[in-house]
C-alpha positions in Angstrom: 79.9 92.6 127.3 79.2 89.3 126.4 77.4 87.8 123.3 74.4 85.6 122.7 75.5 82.1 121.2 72.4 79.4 119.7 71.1 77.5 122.6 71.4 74.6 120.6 75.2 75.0 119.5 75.5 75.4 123.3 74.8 72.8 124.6 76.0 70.7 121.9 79.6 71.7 122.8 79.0 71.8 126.3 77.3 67.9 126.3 81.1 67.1 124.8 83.0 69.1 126.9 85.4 66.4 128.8 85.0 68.5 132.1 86.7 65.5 134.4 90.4 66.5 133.2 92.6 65.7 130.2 94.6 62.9 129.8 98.4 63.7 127.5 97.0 60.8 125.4 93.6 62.1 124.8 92.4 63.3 121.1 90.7 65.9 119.1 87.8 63.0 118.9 86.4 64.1 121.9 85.4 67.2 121.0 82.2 68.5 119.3 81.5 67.2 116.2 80.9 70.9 115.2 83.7 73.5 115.2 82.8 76.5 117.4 84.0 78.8 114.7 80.8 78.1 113.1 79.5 80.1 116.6 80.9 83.3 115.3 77.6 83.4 112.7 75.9 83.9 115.8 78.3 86.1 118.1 78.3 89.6 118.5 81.8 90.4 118.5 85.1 88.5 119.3 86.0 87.3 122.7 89.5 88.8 124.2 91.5 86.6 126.4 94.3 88.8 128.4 96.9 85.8 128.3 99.9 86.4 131.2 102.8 84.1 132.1 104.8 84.6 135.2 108.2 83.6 133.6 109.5 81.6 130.7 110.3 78.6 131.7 110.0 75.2 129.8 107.2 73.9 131.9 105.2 77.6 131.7 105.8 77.5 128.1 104.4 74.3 127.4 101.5 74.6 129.8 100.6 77.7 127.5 101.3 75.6 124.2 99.0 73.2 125.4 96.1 75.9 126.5 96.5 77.5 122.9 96.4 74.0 121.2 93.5 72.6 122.9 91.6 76.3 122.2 92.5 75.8 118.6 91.1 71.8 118.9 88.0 73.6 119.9 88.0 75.4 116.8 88.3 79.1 118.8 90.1 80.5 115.8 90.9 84.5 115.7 87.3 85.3 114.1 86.2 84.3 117.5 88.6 84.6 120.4 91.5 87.6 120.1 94.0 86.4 122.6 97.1 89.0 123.8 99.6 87.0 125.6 102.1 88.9 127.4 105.3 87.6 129.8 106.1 89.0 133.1 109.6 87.6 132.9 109.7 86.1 136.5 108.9 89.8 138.3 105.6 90.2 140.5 105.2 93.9 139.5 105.3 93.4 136.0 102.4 90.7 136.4 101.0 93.6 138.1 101.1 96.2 135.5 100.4 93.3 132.5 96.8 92.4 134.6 96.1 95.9 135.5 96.8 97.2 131.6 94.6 94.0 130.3 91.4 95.0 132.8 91.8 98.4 131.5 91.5 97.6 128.1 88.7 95.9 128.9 89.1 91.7 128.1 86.6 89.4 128.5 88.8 87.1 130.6 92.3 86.8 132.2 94.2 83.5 132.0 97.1 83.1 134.3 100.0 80.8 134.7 101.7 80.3 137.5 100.5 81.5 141.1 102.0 85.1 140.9 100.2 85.4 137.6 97.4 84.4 139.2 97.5 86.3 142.0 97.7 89.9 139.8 95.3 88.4 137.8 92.6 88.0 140.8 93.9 91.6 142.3 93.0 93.2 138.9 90.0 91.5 138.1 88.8 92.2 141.2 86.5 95.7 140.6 85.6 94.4 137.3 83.0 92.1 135.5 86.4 89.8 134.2 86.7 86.4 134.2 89.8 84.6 135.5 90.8 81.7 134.9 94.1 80.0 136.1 96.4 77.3 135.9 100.0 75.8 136.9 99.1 76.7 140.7 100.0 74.2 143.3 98.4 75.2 146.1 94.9 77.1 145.7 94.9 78.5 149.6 97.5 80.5 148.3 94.8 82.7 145.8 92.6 83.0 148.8 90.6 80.0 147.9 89.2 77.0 149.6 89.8 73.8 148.6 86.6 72.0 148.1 84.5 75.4 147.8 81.9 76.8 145.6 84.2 79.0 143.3 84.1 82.9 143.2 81.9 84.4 140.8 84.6 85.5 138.6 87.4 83.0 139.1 87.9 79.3 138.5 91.2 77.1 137.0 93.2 74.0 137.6 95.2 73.3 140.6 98.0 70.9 140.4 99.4 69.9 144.0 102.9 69.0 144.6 102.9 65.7 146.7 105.3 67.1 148.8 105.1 63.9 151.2 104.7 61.0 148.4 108.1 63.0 147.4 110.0 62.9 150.6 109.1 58.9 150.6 110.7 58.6 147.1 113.4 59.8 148.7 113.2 57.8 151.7 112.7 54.5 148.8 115.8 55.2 147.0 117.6 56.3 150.5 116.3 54.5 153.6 119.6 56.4 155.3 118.7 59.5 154.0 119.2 61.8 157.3 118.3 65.3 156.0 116.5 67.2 153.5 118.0 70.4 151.7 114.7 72.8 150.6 115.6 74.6 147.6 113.2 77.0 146.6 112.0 80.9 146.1 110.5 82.9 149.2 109.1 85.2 146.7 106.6 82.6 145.3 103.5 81.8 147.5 103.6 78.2 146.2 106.7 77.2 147.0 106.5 78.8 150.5 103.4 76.5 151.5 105.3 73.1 149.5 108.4 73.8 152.0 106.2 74.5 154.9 104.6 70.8 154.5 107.9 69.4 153.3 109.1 71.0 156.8 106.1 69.4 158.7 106.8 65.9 156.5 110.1 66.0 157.8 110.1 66.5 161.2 107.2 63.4 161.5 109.8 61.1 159.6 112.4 62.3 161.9 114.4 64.4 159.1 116.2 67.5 159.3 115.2 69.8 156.8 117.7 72.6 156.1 115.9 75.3 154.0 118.0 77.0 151.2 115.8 79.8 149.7 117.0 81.7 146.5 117.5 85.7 147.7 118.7 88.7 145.9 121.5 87.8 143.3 121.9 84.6 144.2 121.5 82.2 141.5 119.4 79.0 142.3 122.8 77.1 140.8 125.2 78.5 143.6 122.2 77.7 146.1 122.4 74.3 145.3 126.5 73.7 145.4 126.3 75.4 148.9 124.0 72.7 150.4 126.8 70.0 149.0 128.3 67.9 152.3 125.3 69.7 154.5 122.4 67.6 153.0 121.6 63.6 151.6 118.9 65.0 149.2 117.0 68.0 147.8 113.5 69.1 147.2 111.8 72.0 144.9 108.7 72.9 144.5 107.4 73.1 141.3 109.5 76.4 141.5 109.3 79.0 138.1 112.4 80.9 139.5 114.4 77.3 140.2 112.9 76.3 137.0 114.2 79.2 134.9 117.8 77.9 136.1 117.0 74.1 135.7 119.6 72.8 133.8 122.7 74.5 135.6 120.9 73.6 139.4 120.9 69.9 138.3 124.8 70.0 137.2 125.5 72.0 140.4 123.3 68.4 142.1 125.4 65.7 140.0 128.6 67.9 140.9 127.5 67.6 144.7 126.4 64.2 144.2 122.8 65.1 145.4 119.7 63.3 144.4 117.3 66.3 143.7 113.6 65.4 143.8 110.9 68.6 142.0 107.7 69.3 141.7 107.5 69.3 137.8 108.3 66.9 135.0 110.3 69.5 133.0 113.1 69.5 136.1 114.1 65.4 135.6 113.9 66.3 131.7 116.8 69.3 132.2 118.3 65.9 134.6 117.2 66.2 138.5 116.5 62.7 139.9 113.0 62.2 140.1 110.4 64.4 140.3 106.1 63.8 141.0 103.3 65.3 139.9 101.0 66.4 136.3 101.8 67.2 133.3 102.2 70.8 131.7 100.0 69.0 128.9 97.4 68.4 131.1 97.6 71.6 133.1 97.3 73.6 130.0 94.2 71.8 128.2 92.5 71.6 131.6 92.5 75.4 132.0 91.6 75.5 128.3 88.2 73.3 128.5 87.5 75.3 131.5 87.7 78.6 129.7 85.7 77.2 126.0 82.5 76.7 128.5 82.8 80.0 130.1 83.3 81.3 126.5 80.1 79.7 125.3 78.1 81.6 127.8 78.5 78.5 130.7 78.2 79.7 134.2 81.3 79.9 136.4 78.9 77.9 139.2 78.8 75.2 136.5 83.0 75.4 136.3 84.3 74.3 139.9 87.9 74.9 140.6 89.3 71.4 139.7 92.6 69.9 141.4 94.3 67.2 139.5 94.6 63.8 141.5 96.5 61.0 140.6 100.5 62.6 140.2 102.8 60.5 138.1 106.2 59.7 138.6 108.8 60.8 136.2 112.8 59.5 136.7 116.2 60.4 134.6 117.5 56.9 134.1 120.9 58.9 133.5 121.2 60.9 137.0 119.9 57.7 138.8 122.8 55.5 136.8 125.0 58.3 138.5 124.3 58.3 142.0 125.1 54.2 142.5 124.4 54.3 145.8 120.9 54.7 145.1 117.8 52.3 143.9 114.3 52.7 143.6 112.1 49.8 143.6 111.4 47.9 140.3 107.5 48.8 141.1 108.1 52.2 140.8 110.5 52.3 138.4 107.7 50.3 135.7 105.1 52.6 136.6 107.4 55.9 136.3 108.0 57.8 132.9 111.5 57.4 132.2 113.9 60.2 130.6 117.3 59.2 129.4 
């Protein structure tokens, strides 16, 4: 199914292809000097791209934007790659049925965000010749990958680890009383399950109780969070879609309880949760996007490793920490930190 691009166009783009990650400051200057729409003179037919988001979220969204942006920085216009995006609105099943629908068609590649997304995408692609490529996944054990491994033959993308236990000692910073931990998260979500697990094994070395509050059935991730007030010093989340969907009413329900609520994802401290650790959606989104142009261009997947992002930031709401006065983080961290207001 795929189409025969000029050698030399090839490797061209491929010698410019920043393959060692994305920084949120970096520019279109480095990528090839030549647009890869001038490819299409030598390409068969269009490339498809079957595009699926697990839920809409601000952080999903913006990983997305970012993907789309950087394709267009490559110059993959329309004339060269057709992309259908399609959201599965926060349900498993209906990641299912999107993945399953797109193989069927018959795309060229599935690019998935979010774990659940990923996972249907892998379980679909999995009796077929399609590529997939993923990103906004935490933890890569849960796709029934290694870390460190030669990638599969068909799948490859960009894992960003929550530092569950550079978190908990944020925490610990601003709170050296802190006694317990409330876990706030979705049992549904395979990442969140293994974040709590090590937040649970984090906790019990540091000598904290952790006191798990998992978002079931009709509960609402806001209620969760005013239940744990008076049982808890803190709270932790995963980098959560479900939790993340509900942001801004889960970090009034905090301020209300006067809990300092550390996440996994920027876009949390932006709706107004304490602190949070961890990569950008920016990032995320452009990694999984030069990833996919070399695969595009005819690069082989052995050639495009499964890359995990080192080096998390920390991001603080100067406004929730003004709130809680009992707490401080050191001046250290606080220069080093992106602030929100």
């Amino acid at each position: 199914m795929f189409r025969r691009i000029g050698s030399a166009l090839l490797c061209l783009a491929l010698a410019a292809l920043p393959l060692a990650g994305c920084s949120t400051e970096e520019e279109p200057s480095s990528l090839p000097s030549s647009s890869l729409v001038e490819s299409s003179q030598v390409q068969e037919e269009t490339y498809t791209i079957g595009l699926v988001q697990y839920n809409e979220t601000a952080a999903l969204d913006r990983l997305r934007e970012a993907f789309m942006s950087r394709l267009e920085e490559w110059g993959c216009g329309e004339e060269m790659v057709k992309i259908d995006y399609q959201n599965a609105g926060g349900e498993a099943s209906k990641a299912v049925e999107i993945c399953d629908g797109f193989v069927e068609d018959g795309v060229d590649m599935l690019v998935a965000i979010a774990t659940p997304a990923a996972q249907a995408a892998i379980s679909a692609a999995a009796d077929s010749d399609v590529t997939v490529v993923f990103a906004g996944v935490s933890d890569v054990e849960t796709l029934g990958l290694e870390e460190g491994a030669a990638p599969s033959e068909k799948i490859t993308g960009a894992v960003s680890p929550t530092p569950v236990e550079s978190l908990i000692d944020l925490a610990l910073q601003a709170d050296p009383d802190l006694a317990s931990l409330g876990l706030l998260y979705d049992p549904a979500e395979a990442n969140s399950l293994a974040d709590v697990e090590r937040a649970k094994a984090y906790c019990a070395e540091k000598g904290l109780t952790a006191v798990e509050a998992a978002v079931e059935g009709d509960q609402t991730a806001e209620s969760v969070m005013a239940s744990l007030a008076g049982k808890v010093d803190a709270v932790f989340t995963p980098a959560d879609s479900t939790v993340a969907s509900q942001a801004e009413a889960v970090a009034q329900a905090a301020k209300t309880a006067g809990l300092p609520w550390y996440t996994g994802a920027d876009t949390f401290v932006e709706s107004g949760a304490l602190a949070a650790m961890g990569f950008t959606q920016q990032e995320m989104g452009q990694k999984a996007a030069d990833m996919a142009v070399e695969l595009i261009l005819g690069g082989d997947i052995a050639d495009v490793p499964v890359y995990t992002f080192s080096g998390p930031q920390t991001f603080v709401n100067q406004t929730t920490l003004s709130a809680l006065e009992s707490l401080s983080f050191p001046e250290e961290t606080l220069q080093a930190a992106y602030i929100y207001q």
